[in-house]
Structures are given as structure tokens and as C-alpha cells.
CHARMM-style PDB file with segment names, atoms N, HN, CA, C and O in Angstrom:
ATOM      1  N   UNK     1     -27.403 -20.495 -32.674  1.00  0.00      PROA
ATOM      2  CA  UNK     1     -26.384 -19.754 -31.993  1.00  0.00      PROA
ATOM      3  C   UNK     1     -25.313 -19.351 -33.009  1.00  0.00      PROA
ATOM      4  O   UNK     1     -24.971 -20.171 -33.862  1.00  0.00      PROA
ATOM      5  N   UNK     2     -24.741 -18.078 -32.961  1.00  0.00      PROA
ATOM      6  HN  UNK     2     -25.018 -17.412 -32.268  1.00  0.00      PROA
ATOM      7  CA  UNK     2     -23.826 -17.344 -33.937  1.00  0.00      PROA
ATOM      8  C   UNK     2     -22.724 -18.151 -33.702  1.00  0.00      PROA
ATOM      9  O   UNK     2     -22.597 -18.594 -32.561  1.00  0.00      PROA
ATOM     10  N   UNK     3     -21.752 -18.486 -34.697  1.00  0.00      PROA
ATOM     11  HN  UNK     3     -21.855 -18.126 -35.625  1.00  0.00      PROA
ATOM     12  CA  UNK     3     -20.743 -19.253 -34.635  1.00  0.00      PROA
ATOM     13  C   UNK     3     -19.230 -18.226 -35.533  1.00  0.00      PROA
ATOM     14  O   UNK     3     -19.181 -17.768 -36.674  1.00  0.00      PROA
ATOM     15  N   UNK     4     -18.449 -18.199 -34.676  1.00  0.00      PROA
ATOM     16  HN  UNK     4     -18.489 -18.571 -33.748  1.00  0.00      PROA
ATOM     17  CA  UNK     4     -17.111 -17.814 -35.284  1.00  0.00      PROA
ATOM     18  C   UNK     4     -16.137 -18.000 -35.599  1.00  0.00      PROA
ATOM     19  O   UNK     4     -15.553 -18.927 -35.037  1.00  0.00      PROA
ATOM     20  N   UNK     5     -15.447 -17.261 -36.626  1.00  0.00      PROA
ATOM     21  HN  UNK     5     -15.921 -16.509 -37.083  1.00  0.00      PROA
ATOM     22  CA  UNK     5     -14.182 -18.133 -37.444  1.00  0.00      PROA
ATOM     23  C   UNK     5     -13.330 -17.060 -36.912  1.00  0.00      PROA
ATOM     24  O   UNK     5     -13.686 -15.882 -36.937  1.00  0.00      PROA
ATOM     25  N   UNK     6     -11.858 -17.580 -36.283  1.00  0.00      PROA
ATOM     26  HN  UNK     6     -11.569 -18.537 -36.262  1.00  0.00      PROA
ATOM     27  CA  UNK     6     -11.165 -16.523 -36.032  1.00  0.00      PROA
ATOM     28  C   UNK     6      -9.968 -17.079 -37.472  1.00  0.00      PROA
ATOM     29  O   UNK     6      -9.867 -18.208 -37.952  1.00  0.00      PROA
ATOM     30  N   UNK     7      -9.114 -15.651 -37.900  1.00  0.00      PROA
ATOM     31  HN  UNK     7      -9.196 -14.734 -37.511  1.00  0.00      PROA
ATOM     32  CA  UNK     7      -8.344 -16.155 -38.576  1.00  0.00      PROA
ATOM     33  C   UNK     7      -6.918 -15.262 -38.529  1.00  0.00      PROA
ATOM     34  O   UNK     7      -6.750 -14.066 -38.766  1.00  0.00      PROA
ATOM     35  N   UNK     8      -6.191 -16.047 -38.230  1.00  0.00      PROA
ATOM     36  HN  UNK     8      -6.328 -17.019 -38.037  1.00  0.00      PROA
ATOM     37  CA  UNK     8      -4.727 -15.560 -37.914  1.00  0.00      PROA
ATOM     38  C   UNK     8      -3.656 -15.572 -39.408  1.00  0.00      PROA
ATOM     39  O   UNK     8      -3.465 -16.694 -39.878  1.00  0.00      PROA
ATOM     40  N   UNK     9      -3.012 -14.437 -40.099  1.00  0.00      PROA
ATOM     41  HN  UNK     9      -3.167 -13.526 -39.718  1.00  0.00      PROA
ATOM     42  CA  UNK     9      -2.352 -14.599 -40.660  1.00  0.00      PROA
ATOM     43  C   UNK     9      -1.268 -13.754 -40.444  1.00  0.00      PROA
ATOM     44  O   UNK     9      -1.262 -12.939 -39.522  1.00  0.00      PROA
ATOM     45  N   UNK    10      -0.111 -13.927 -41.433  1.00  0.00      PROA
ATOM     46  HN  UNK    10      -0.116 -14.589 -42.182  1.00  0.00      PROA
ATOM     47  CA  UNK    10       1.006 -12.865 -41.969  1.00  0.00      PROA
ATOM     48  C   UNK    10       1.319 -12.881 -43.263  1.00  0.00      PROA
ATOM     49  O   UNK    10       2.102 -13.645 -43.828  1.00  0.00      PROA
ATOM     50  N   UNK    11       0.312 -11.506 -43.981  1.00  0.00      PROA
ATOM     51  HN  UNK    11      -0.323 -10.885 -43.522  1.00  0.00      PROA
ATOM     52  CA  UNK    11       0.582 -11.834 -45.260  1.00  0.00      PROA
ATOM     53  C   UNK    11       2.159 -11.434 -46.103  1.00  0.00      PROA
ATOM     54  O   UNK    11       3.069 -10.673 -45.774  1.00  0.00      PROA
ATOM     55  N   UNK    12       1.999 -12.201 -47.136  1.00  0.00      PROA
ATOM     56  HN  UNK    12       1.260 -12.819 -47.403  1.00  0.00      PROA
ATOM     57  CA  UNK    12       3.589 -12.474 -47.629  1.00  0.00      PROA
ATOM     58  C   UNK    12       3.135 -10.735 -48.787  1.00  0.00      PROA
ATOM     59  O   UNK    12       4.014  -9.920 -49.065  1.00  0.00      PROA
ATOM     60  N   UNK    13       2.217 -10.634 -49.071  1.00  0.00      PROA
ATOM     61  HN  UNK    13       1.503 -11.296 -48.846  1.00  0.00      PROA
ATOM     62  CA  UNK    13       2.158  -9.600 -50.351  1.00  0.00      PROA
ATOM     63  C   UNK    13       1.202  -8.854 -49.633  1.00  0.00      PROA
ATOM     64  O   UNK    13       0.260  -9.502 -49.176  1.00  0.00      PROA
ATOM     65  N   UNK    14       1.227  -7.753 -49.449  1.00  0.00      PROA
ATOM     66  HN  UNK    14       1.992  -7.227 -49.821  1.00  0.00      PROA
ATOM     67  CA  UNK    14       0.172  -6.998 -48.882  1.00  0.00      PROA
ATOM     68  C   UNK    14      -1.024  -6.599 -49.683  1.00  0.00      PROA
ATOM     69  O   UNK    14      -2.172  -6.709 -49.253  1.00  0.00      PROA
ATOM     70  N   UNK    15      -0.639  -6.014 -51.157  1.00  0.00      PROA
ATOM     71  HN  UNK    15       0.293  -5.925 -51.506  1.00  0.00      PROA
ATOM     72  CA  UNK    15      -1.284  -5.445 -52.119  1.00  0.00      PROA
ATOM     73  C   UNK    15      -2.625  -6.749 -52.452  1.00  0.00      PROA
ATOM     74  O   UNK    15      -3.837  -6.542 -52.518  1.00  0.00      PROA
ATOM     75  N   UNK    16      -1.742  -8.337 -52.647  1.00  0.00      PROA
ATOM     76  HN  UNK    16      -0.757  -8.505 -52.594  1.00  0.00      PROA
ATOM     77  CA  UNK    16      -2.727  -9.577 -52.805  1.00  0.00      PROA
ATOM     78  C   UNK    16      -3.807  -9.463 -52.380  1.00  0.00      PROA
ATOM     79  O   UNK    16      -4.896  -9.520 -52.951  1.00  0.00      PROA
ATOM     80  N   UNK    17      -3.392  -9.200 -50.754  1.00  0.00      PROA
ATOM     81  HN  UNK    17      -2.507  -9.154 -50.290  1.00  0.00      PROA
ATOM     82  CA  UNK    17      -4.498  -9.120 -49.355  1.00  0.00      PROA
ATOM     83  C   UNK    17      -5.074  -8.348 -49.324  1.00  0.00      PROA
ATOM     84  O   UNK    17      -5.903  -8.282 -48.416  1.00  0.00      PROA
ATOM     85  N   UNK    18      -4.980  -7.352 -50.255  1.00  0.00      PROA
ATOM     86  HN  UNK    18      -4.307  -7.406 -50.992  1.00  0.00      PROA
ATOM     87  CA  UNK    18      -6.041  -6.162 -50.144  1.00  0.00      PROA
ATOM     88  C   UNK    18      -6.810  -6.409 -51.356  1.00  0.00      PROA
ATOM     89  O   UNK    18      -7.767  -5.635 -51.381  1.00  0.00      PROA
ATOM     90  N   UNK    19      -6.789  -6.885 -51.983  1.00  0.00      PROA
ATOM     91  HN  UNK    19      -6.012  -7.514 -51.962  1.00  0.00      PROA
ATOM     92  CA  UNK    19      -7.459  -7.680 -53.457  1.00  0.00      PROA
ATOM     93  C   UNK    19      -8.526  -8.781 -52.996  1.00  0.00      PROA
ATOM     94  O   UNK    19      -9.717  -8.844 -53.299  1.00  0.00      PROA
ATOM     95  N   UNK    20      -7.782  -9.617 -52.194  1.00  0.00      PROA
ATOM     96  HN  UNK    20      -6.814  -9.566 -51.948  1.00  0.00      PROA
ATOM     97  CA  UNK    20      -8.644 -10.773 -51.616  1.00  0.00      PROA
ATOM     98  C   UNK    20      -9.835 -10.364 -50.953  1.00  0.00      PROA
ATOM     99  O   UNK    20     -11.005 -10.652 -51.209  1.00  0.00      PROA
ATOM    100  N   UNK    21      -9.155  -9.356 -49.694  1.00  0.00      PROA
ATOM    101  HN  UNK    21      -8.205  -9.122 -49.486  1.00  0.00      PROA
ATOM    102  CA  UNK    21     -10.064  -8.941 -48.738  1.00  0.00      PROA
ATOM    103  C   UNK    21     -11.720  -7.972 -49.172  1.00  0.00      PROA
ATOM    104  O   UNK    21     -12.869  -7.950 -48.731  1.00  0.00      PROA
ATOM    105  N   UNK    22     -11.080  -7.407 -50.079  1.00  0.00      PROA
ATOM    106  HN  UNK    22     -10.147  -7.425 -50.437  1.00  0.00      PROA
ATOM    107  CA  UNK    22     -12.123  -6.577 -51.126  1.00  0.00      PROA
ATOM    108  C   UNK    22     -13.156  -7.881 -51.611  1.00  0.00      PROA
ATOM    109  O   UNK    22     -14.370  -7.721 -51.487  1.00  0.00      PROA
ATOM    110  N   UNK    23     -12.879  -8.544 -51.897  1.00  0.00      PROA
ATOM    111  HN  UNK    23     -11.892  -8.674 -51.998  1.00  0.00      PROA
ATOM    112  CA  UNK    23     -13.727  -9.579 -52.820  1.00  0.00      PROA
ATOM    113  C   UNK    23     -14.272 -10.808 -51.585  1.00  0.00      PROA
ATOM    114  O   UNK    23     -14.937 -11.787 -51.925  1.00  0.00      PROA
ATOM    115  N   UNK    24     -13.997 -10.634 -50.622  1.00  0.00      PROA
ATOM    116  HN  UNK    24     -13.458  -9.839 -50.346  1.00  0.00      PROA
ATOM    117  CA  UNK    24     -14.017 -11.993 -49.808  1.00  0.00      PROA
ATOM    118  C   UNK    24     -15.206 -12.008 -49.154  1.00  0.00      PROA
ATOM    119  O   UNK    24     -15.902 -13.002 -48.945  1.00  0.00      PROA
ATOM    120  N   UNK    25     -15.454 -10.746 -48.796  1.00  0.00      PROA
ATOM    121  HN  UNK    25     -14.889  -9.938 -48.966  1.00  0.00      PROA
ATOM    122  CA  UNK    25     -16.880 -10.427 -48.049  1.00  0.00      PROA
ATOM    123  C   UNK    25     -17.859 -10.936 -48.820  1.00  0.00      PROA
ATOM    124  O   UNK    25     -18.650 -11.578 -48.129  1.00  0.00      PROA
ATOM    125  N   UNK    26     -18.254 -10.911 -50.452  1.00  0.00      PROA
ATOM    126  HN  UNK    26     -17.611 -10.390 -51.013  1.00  0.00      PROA
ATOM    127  CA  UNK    26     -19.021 -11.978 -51.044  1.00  0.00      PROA
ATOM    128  C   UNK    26     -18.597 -12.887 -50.967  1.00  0.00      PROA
ATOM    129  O   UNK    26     -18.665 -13.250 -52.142  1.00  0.00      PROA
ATOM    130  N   UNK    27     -17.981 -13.953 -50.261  1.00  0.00      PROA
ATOM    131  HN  UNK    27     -17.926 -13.658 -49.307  1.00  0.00      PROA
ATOM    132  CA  UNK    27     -17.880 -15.164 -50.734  1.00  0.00      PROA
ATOM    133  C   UNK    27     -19.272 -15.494 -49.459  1.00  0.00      PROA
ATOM    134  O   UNK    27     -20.341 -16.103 -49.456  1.00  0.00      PROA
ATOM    135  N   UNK    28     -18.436 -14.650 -48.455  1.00  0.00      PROA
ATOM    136  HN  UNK    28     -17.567 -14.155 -48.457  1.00  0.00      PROA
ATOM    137  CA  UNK    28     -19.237 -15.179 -46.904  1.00  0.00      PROA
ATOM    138  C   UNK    28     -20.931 -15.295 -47.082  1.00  0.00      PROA
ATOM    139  O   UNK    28     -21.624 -16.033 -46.382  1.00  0.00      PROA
ATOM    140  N   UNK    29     -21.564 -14.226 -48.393  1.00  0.00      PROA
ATOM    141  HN  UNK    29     -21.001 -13.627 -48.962  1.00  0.00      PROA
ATOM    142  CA  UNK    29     -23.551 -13.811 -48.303  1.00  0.00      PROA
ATOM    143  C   UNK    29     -24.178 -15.290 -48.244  1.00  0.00      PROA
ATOM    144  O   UNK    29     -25.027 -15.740 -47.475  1.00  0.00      PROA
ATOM    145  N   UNK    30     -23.445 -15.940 -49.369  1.00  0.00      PROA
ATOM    146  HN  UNK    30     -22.756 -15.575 -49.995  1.00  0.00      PROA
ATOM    147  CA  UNK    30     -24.744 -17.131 -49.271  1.00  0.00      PROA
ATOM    148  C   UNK    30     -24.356 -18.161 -48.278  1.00  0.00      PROA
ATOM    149  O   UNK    30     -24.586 -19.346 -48.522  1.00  0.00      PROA
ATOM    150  N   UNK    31     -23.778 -17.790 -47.163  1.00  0.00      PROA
ATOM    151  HN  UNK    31     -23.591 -16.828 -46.965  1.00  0.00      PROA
ATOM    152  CA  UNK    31     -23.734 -19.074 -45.748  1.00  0.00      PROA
ATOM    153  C   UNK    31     -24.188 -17.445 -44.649  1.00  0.00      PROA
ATOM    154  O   UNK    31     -23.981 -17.594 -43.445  1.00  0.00      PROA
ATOM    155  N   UNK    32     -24.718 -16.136 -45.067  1.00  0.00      PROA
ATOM    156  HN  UNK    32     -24.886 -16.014 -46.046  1.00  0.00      PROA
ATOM    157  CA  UNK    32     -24.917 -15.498 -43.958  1.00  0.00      PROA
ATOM    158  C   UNK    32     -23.637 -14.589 -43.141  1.00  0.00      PROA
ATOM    159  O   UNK    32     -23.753 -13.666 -42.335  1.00  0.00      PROA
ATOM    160  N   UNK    33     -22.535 -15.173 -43.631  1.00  0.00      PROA
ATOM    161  HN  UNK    33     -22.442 -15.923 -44.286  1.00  0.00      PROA
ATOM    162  CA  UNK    33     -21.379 -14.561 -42.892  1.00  0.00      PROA
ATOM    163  C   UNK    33     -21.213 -13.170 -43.343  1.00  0.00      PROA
ATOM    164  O   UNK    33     -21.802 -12.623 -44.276  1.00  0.00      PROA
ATOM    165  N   UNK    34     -20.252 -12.632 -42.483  1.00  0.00      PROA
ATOM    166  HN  UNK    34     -19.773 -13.076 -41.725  1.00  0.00      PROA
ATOM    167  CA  UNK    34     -19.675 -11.449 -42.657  1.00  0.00      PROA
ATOM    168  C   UNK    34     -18.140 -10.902 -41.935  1.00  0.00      PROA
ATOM    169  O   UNK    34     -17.813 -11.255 -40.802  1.00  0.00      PROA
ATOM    170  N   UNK    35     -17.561 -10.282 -42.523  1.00  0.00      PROA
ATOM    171  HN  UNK    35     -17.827  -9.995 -43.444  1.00  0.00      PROA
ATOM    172  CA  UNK    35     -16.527  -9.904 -41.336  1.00  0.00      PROA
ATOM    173  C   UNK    35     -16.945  -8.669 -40.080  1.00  0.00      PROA
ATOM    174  O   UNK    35     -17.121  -7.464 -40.263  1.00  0.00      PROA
ATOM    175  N   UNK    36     -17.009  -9.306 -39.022  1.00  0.00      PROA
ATOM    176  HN  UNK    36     -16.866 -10.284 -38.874  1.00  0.00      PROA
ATOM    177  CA  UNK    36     -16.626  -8.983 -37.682  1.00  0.00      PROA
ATOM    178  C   UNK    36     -15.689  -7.286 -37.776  1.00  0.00      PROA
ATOM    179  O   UNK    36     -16.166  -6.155 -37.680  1.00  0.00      PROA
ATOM    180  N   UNK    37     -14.230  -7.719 -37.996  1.00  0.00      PROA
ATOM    181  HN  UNK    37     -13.843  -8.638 -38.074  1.00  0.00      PROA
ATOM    182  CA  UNK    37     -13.396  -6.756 -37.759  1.00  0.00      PROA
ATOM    183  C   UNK    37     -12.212  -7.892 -38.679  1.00  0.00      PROA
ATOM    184  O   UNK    37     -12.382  -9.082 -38.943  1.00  0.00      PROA
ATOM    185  N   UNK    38     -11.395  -7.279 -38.905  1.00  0.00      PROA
ATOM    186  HN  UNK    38     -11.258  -6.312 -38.691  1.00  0.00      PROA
ATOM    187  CA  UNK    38      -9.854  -7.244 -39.969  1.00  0.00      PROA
ATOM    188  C   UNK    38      -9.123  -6.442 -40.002  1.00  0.00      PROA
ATOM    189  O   UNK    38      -9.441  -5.253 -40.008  1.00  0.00      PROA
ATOM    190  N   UNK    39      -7.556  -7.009 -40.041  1.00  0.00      PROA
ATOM    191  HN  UNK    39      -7.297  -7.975 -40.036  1.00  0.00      PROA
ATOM    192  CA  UNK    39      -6.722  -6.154 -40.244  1.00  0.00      PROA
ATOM    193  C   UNK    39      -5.811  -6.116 -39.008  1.00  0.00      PROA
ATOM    194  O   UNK    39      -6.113  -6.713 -37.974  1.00  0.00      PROA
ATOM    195  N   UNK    40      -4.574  -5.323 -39.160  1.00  0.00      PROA
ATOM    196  HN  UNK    40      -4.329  -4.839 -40.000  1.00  0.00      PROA
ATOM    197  CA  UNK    40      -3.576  -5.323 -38.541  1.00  0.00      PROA
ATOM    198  C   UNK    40      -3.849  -5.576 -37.049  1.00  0.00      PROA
ATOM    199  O   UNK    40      -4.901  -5.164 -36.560  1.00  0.00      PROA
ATOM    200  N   UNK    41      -3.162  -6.078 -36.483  1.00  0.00      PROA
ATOM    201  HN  UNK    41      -2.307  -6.413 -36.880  1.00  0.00      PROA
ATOM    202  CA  UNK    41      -3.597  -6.613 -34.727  1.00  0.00      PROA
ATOM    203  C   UNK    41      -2.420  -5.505 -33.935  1.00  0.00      PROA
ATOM    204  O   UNK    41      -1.416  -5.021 -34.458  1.00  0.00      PROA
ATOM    205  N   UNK    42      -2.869  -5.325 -32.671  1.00  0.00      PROA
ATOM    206  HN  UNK    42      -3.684  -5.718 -32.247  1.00  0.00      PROA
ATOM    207  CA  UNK    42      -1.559  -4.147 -31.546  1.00  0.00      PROA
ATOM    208  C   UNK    42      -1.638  -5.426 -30.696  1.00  0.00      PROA
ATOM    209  O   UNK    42      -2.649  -5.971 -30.253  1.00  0.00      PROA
ATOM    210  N   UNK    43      -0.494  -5.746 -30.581  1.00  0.00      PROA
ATOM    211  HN  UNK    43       0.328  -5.303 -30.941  1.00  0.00      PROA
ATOM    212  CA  UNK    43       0.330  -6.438 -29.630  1.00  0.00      PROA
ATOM    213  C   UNK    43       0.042  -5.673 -28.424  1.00  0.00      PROA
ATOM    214  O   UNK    43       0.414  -4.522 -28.652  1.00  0.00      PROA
ATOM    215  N   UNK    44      -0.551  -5.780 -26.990  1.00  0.00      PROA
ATOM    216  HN  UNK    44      -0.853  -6.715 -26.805  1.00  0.00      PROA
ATOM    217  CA  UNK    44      -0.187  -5.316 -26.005  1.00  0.00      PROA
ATOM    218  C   UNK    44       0.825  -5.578 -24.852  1.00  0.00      PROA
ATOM    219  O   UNK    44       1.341  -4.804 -24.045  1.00  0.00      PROA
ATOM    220  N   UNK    45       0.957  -7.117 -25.063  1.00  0.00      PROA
ATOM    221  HN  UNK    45       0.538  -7.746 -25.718  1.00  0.00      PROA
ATOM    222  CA  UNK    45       2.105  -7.478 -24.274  1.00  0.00      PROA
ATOM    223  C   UNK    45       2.575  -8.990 -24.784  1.00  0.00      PROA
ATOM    224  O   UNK    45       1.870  -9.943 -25.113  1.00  0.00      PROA
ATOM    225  N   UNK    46       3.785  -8.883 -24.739  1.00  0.00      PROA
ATOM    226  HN  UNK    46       4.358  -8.108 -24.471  1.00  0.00      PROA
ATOM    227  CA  UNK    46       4.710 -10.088 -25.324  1.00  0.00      PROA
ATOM    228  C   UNK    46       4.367  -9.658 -27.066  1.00  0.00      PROA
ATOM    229  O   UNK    46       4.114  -8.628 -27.690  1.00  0.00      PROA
ATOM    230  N   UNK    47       4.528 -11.060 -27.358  1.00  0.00      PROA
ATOM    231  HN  UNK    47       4.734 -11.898 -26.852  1.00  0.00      PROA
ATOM    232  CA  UNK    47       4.688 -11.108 -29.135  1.00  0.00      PROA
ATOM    233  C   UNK    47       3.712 -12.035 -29.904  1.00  0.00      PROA
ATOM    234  O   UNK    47       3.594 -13.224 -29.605  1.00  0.00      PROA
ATOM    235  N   UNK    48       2.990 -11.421 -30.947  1.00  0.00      PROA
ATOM    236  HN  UNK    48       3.086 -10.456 -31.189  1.00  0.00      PROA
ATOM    237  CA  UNK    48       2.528 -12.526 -31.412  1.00  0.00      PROA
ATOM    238  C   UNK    48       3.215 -12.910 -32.963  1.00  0.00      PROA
ATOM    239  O   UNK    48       3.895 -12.156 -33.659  1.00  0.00      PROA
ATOM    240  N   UNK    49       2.789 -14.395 -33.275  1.00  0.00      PROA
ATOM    241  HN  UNK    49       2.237 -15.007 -32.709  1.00  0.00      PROA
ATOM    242  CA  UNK    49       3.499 -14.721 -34.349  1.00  0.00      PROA
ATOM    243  C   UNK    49       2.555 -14.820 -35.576  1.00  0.00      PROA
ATOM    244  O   UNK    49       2.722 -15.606 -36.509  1.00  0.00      PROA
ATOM    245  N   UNK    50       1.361 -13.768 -35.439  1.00  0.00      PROA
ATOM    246  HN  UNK    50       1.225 -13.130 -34.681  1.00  0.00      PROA
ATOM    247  CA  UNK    50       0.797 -13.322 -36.760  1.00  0.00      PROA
ATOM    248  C   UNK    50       0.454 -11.629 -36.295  1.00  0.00      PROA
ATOM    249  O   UNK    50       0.247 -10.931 -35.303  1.00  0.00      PROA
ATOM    250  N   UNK    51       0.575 -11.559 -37.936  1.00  0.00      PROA
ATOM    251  HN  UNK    51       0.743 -12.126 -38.742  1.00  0.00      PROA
ATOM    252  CA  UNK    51       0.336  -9.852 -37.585  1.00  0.00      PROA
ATOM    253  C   UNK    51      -1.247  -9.384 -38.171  1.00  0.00      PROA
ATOM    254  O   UNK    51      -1.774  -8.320 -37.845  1.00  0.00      PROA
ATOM    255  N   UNK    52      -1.751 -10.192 -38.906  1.00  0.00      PROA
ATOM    256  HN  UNK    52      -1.323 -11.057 -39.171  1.00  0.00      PROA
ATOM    257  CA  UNK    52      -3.151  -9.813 -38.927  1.00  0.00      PROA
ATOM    258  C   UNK    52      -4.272 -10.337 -38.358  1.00  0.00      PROA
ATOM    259  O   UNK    52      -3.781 -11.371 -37.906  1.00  0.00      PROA
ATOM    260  N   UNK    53      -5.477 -10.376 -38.038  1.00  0.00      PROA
ATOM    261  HN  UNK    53      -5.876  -9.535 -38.405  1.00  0.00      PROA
ATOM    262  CA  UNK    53      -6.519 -11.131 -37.859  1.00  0.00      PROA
ATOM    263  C   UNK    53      -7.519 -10.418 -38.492  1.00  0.00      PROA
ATOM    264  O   UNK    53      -7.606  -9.227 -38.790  1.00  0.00      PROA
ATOM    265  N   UNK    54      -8.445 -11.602 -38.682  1.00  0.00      PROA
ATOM    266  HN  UNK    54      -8.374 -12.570 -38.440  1.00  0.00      PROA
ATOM    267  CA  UNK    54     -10.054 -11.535 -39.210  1.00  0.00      PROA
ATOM    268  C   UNK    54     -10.860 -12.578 -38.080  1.00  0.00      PROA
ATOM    269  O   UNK    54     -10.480 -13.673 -37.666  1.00  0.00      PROA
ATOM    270  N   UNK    55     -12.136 -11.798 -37.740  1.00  0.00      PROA
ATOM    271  HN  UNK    55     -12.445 -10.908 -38.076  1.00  0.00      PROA
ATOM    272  CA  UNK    55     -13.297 -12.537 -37.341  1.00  0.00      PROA
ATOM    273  C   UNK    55     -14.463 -12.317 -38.337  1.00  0.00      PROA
ATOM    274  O   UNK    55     -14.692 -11.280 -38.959  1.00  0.00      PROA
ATOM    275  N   UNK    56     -15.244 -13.622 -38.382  1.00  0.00      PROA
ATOM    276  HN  UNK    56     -15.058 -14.464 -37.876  1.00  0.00      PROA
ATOM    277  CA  UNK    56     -15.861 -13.378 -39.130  1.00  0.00      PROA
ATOM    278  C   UNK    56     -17.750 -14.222 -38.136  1.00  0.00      PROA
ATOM    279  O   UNK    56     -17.944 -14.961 -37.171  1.00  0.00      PROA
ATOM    280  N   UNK    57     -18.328 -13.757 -38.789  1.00  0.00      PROA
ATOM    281  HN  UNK    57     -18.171 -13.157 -39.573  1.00  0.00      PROA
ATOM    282  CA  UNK    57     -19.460 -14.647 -37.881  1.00  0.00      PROA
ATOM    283  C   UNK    57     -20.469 -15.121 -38.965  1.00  0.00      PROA
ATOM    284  O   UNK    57     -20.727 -14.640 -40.068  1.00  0.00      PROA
ATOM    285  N   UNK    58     -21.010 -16.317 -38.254  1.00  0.00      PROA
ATOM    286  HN  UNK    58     -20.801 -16.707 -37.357  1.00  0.00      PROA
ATOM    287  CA  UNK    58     -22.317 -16.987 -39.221  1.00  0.00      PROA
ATOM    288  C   UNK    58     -23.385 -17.259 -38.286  1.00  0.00      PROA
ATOM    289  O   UNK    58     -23.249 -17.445 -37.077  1.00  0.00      PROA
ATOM    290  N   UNK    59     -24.448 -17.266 -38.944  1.00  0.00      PROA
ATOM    291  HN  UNK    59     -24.558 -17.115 -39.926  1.00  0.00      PROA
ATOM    292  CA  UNK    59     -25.537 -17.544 -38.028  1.00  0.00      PROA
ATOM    293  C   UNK    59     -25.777 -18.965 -37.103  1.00  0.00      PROA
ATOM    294  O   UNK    59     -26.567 -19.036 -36.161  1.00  0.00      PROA
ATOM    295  N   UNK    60     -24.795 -20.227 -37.659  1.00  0.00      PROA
ATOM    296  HN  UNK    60     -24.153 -20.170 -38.424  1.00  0.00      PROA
ATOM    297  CA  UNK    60     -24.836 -21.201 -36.874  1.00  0.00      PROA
ATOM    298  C   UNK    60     -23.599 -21.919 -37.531  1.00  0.00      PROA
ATOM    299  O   UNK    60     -23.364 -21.632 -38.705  1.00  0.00      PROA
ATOM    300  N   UNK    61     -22.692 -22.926 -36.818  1.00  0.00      PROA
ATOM    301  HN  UNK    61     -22.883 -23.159 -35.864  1.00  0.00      PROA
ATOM    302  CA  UNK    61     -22.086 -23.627 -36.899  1.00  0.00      PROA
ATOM    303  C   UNK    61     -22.069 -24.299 -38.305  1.00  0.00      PROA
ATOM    304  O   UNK    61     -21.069 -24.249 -39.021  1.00  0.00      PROA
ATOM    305  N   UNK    62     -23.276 -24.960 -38.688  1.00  0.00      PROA
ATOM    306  HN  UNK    62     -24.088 -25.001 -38.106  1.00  0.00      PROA
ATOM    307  CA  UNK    62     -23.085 -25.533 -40.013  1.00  0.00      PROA
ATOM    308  C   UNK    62     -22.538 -24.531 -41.391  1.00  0.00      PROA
ATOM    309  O   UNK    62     -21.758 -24.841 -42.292  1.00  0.00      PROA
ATOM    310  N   UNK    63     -23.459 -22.911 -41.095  1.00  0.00      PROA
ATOM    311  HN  UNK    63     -24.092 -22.659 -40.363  1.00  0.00      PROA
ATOM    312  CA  UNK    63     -23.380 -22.097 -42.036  1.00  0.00      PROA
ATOM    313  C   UNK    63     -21.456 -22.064 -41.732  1.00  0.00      PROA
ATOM    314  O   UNK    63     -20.789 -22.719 -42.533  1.00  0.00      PROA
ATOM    315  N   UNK    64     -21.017 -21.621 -41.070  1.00  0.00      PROA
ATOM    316  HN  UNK    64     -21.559 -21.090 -40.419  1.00  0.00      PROA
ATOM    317  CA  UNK    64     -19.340 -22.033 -40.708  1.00  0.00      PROA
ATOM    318  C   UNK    64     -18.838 -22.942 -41.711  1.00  0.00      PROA
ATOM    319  O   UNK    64     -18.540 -22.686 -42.878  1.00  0.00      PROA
ATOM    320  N   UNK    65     -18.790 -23.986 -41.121  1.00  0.00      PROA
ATOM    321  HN  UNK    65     -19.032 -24.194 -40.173  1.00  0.00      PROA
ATOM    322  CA  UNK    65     -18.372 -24.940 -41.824  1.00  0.00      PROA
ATOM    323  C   UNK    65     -18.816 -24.849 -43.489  1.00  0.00      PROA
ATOM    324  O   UNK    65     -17.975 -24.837 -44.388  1.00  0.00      PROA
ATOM    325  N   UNK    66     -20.177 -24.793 -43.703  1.00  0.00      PROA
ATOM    326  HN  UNK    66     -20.861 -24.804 -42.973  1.00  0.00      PROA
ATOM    327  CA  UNK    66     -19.953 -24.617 -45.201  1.00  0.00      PROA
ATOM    328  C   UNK    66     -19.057 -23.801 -46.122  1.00  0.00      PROA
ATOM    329  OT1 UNK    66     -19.156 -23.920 -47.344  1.00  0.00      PROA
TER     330      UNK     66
END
């Protein structure tokens, strides 16, 4: 069963995060992962206290965790 990482941030350097994000998608090949969707989140109602998210998915729980 596909297993997912949600990930909530607010980055402090934007330019960093676009450095990271470029390079990060290889980290995920050898556990199978990939990103889902990234990047800036729309508030539809109330506030949240991060402004980006990433999902990312793996083919099972362990691949996750590794």
C-alpha cells in the first residue's frame, strides 16, 4: 500500500528552497518516492501557520521511513 509524507514548511530563504527542491527529487529514486505536488499552499479559510507544502509518495511504509 502507497504510503505518504506530508510536509509543512515556511521557508526562511526562498532562493535555498529552490536549490534544495531541484535536487531533492533524487534523493526520493532509490526508496521509489517522488513528489506528489509542492509549493506555495491558498489558504481558503482561516490561517495557516505554514506557507508551503510537499507530498510526496512511496510504494510502502518502510520505503517512507527509509
Amino acid at each position: 500500500m502507497s504510503a505518504y509524507v506530508i510536509v509543512d514548511l515556511t521557508p526562511k530563504d526562498a532562493g535555498k528552497l529552490q536549490e534544495y527542491g531541484a535536487l531533492a527529487a533524487e534523493t526520493l529514486k532509490p526508496f521509489g518516492g517522488e513528489f506528489l505536488t509542492k509549493g506555495l499552499i491558498e489558504v481558503l479559510h482561516g490561517t495557516a501557520p505554514f506557507l508551503n507544502k510537499a507530498i510526496l509518495v512511496f510504494p510502502d511504509r518502510e520505503k517512507a521511513a527509509a
